[in-house]
C-alpha positions as YAML, in Angstrom:
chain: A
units: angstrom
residues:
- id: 1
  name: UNK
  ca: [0.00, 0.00, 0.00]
- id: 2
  name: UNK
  ca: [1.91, 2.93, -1.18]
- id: 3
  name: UNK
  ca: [0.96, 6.35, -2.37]
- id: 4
  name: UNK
  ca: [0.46, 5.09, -5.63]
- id: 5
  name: UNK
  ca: [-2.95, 3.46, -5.08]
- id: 6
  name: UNK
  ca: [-4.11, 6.77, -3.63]
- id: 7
  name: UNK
  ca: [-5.38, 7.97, -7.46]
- id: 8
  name: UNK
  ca: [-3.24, 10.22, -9.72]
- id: 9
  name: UNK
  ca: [-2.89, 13.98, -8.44]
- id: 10
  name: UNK
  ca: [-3.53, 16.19, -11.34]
- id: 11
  name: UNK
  ca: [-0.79, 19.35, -10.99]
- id: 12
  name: UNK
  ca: [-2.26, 22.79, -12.44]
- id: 13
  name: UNK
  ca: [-0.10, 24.99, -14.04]
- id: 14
  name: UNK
  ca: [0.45, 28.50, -13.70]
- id: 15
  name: UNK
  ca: [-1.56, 29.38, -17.17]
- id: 16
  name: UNK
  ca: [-4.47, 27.19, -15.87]
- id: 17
  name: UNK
  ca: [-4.61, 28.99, -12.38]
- id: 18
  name: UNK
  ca: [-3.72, 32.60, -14.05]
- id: 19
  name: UNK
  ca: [-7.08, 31.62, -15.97]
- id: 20
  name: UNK
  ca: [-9.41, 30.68, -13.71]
- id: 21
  name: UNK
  ca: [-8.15, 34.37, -11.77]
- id: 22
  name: UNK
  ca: [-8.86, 36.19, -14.77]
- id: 23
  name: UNK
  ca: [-12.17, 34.38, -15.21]
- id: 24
  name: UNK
  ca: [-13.41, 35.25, -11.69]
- id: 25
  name: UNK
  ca: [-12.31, 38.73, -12.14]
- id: 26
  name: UNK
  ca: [-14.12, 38.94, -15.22]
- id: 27
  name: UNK
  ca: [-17.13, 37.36, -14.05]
- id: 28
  name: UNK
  ca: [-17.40, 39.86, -11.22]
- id: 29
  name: UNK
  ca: [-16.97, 42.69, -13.33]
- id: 30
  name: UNK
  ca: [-19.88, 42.01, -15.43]
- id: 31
  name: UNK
  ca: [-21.66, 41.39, -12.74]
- id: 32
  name: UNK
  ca: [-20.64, 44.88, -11.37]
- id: 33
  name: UNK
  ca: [-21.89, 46.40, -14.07]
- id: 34
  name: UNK
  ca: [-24.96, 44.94, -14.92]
- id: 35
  name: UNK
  ca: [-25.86, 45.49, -10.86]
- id: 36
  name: UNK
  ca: [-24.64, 49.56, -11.49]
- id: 37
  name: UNK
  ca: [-26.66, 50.07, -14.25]
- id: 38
  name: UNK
  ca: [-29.43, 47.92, -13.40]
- id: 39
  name: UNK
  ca: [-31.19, 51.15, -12.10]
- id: 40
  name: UNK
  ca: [-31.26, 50.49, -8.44]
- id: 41
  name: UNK
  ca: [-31.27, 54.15, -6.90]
- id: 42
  name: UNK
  ca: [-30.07, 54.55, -3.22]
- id: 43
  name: UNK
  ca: [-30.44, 58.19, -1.15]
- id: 44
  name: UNK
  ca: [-33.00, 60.42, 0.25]
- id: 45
  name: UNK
  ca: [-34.81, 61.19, -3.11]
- id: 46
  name: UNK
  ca: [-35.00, 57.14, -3.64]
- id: 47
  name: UNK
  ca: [-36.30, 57.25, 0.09]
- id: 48
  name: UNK
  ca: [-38.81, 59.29, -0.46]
- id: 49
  name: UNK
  ca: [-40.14, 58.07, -4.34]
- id: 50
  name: UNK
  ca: [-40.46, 54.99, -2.20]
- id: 51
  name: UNK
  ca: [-42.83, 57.01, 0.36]
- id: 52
  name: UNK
  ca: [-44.59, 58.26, -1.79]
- id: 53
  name: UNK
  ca: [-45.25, 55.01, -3.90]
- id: 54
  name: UNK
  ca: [-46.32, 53.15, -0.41]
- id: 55
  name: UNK
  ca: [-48.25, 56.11, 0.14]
- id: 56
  name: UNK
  ca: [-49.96, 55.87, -2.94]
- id: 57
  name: UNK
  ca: [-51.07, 52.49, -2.50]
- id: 58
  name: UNK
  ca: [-53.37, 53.28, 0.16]
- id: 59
  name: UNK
  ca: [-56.90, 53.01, -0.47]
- id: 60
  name: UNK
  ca: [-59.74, 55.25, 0.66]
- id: 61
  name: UNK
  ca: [-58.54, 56.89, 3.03]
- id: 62
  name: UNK
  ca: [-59.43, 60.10, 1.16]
- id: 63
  name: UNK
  ca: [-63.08, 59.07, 1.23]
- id: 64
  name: UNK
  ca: [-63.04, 58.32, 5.23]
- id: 65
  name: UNK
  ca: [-64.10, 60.87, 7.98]
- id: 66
  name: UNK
  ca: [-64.46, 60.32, 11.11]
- id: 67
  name: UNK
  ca: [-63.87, 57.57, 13.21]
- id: 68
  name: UNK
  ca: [-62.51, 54.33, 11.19]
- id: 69
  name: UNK
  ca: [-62.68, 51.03, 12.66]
- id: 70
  name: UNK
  ca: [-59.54, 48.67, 11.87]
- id: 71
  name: UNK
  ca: [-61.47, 46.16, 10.30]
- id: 72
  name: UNK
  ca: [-63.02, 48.92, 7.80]
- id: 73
  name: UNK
  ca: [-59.27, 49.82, 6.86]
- id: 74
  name: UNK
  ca: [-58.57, 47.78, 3.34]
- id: 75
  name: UNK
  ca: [-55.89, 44.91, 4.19]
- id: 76
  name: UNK
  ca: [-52.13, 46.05, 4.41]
- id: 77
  name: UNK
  ca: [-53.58, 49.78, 5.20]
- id: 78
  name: UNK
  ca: [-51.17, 50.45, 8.33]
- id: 79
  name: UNK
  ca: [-48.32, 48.58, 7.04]
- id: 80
  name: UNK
  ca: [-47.72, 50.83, 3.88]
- id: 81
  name: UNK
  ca: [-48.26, 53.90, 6.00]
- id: 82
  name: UNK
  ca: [-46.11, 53.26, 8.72]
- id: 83
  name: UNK
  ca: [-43.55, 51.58, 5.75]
- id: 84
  name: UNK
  ca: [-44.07, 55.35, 4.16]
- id: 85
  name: UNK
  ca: [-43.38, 57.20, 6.94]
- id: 86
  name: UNK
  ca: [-40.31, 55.45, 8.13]
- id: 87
  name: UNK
  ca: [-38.99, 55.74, 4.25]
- id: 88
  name: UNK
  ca: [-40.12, 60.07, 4.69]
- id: 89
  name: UNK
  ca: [-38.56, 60.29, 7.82]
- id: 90
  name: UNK
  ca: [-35.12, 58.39, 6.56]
- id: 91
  name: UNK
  ca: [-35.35, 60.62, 3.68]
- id: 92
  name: UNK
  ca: [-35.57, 63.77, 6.07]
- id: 93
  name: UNK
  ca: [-33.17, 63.26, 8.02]
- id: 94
  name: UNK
  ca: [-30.65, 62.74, 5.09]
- id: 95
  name: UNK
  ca: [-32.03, 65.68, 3.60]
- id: 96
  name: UNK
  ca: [-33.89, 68.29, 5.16]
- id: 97
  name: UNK
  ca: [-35.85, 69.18, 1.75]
- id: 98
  name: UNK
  ca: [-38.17, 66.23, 3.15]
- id: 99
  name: UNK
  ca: [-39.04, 67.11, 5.93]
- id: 100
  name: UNK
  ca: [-42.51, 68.57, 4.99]
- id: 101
  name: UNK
  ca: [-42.93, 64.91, 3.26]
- id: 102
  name: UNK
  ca: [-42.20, 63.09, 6.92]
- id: 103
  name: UNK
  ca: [-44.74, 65.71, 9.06]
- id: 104
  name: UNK
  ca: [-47.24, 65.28, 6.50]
- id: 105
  name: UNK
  ca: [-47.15, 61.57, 6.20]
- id: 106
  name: UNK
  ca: [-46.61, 61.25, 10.29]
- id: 107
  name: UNK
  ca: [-50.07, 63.57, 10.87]
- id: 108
  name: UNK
  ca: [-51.45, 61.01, 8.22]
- id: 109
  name: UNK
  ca: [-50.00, 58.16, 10.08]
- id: 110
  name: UNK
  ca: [-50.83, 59.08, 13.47]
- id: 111
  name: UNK
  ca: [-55.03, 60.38, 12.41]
- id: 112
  name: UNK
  ca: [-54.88, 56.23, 10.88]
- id: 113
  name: UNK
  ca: [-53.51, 55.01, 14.01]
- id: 114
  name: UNK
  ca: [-55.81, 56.49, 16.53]
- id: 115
  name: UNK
  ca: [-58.57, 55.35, 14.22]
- id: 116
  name: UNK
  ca: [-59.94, 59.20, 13.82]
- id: 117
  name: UNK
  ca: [-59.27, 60.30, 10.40]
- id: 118
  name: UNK
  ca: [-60.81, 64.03, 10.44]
- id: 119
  name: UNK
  ca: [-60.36, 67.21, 8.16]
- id: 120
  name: UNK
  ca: [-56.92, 67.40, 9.72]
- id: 121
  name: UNK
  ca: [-55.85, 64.05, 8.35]
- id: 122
  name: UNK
  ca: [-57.09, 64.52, 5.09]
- id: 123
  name: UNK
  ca: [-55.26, 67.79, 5.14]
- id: 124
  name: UNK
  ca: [-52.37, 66.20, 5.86]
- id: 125
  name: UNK
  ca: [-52.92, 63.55, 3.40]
- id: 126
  name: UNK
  ca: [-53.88, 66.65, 0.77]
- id: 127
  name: UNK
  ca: [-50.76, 67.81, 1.74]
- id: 128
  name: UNK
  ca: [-48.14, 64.71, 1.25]
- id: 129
  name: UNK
  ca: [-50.08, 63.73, -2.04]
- id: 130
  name: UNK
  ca: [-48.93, 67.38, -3.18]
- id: 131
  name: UNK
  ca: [-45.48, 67.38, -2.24]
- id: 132
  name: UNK
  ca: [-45.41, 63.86, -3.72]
- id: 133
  name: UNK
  ca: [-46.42, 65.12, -7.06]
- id: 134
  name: UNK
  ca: [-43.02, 67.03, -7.24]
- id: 135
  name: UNK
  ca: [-40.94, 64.56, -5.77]
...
């Protein structure tokens, strides 16, 4: 029982490993670059698109007044507005231009939350929805 019944080693060569580097560095740079321009936006104004999008998908709550019961609120209601106004207030505090976006979607959030949507929510709501058509 020597070595030799082990199996034959197979020895790579300097041009096989300089190609598998130049491979993997090739590979990642097209990957690089179709991730870059891919169109994936990062920053405050991305923050706040996004805010405005969640925002957006909220139904009827420009028809509501007074109180609203939970179970009247369409499905998913609360988690797009408190997923808005955590994207307003991270775009606010990266840039201060949003800030009206974050008070206006935090009155909105917090008329939702205490289930009493009045004029002042829907003002606030009036509000956001405006600032959102510029954003």
């Amino acid at each position: 029982m020597g070595d030799d019944e082990a199996g034959p080693t197979t020895q790579l060569s300097k041009g096989q490993v300089l190609a598998g580097v130049i491979g993997f560095v090739l590979g990642g740079s097209v990957l690089g670059a179709l991730w870059a321009l891919s169109g994936s936006e990062t920053g405050p104004a991305s923050d706040a698109r996004a805010a405005c999008a969640a925002l957006a998908r909220i139904e009827g709550l420009s028809d509501t007044s007074g109180p609203v019961s939970g179970r009247s609120l369409p499905p998913g209601t609360l988690d797009r507005l408190a997923a808005a106004k955590s994207l307003a207030e991270a775009a606010a505090e990266l840039q201060p231009a949003y800030e009206q976006l974050a008070d206006h979607v935090d009155g909105v959030h917090r008329m939702v939350v205490s289930l009493n949507f009045d004029a002042g929510g829907r003002w606030h709501l009036d509000q956001a929805t405006e600032i959102c058509s510029r954003t």
